[in-house]
C-alpha positions in Angstrom: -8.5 -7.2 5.7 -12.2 -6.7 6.1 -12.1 -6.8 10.3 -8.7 -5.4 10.8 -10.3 -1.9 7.8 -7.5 -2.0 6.2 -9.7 -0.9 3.1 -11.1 2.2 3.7 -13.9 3.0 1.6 -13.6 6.0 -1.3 -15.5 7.2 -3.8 -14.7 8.1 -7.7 -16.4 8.2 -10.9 -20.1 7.7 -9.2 -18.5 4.2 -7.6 -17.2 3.1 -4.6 -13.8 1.9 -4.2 -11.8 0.1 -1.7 -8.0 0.1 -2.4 -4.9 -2.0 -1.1 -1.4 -1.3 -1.9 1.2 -3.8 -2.9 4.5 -2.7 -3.3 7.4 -5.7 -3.7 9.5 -7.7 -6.3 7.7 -10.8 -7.6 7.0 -12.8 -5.1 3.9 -15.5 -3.7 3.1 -12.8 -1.2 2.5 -10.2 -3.7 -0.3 -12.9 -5.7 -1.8 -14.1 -2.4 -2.5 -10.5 -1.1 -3.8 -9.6 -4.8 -6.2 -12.7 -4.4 -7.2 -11.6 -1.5 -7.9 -8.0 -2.7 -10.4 -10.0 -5.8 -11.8 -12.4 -3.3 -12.9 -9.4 -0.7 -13.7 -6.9 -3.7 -10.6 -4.9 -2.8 -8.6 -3.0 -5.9 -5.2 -3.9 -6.0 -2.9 -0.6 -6.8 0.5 -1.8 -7.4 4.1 0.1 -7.3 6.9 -0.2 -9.1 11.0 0.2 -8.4 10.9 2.9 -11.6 8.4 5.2 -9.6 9.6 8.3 -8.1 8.6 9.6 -5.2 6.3 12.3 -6.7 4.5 9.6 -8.6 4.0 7.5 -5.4 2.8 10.5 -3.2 0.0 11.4 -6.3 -0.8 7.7 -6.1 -1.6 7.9 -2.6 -3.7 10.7 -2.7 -5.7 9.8 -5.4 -6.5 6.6 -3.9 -6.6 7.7 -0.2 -4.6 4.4 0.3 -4.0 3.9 4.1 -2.6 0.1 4.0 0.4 -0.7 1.8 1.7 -4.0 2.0 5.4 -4.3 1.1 8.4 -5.6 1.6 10.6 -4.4 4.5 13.0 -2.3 1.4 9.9 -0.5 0.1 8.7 0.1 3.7 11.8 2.1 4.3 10.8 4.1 1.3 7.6 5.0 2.8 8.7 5.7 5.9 10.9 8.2 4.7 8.8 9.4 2.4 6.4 10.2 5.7 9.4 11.9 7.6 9.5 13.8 4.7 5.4 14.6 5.0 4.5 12.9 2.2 2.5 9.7 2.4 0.6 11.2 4.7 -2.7 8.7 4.1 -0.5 5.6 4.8 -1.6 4.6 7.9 -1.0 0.4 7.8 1.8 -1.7 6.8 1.8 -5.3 6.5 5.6 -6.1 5.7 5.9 -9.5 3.7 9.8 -10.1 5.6 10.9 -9.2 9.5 11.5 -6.1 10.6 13.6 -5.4 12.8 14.3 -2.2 15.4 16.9 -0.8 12.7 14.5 -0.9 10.2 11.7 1.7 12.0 
């Protein structure tokens, strides 16, 4: 995370923050990546099925989120939600399953 900058730095309520976002159904990839977001001193912002895409977009511009790791469902929602010029700080994915060519 740290080499590859996945974690760009912001700042908030005098502090600085770097955030990571996790966006899946429960699954070991979703705890590992949140351990490594403690372990680096990363903040974890997490996304749920019931969020619309409204609340997604405010998300992502209040955090300035650029790396989003998902799985490959949710990373069709993003990616559409780009196309649609929203998500525009998303820069990064890191997809928990394959993707394949259908799926860009």
């Amino acid at each position: 995370m740290v080499k590859l900058g996945l974690a760009n730095e912001t700042e908030g309520d005098g502090k600085k923050w770097k955030f990571i976002g996790l966006w899946s159904k429960n699954r070991w990839e979703w705890l590992a990546t949140h351990i490594a977001n403690m372990y680096f001193n990363n903040t974890s912002i997490g996304f749920f099925d019931s969020m619309g895409v409204q609340s997604v977009d405010y998300i992502l511009k209040q955090t300035e989120l650029i790396c989003l790791f998902a799985s490959s469902d949710y990373i069709k929602k993003v990616c559409a939600m780009k196309k649609d010029g929203t998500a525009e700080s998303i820069k990064y994915f890191v997809s928990f399953d394959p993707i394949t060519t259908e799926d860009k």
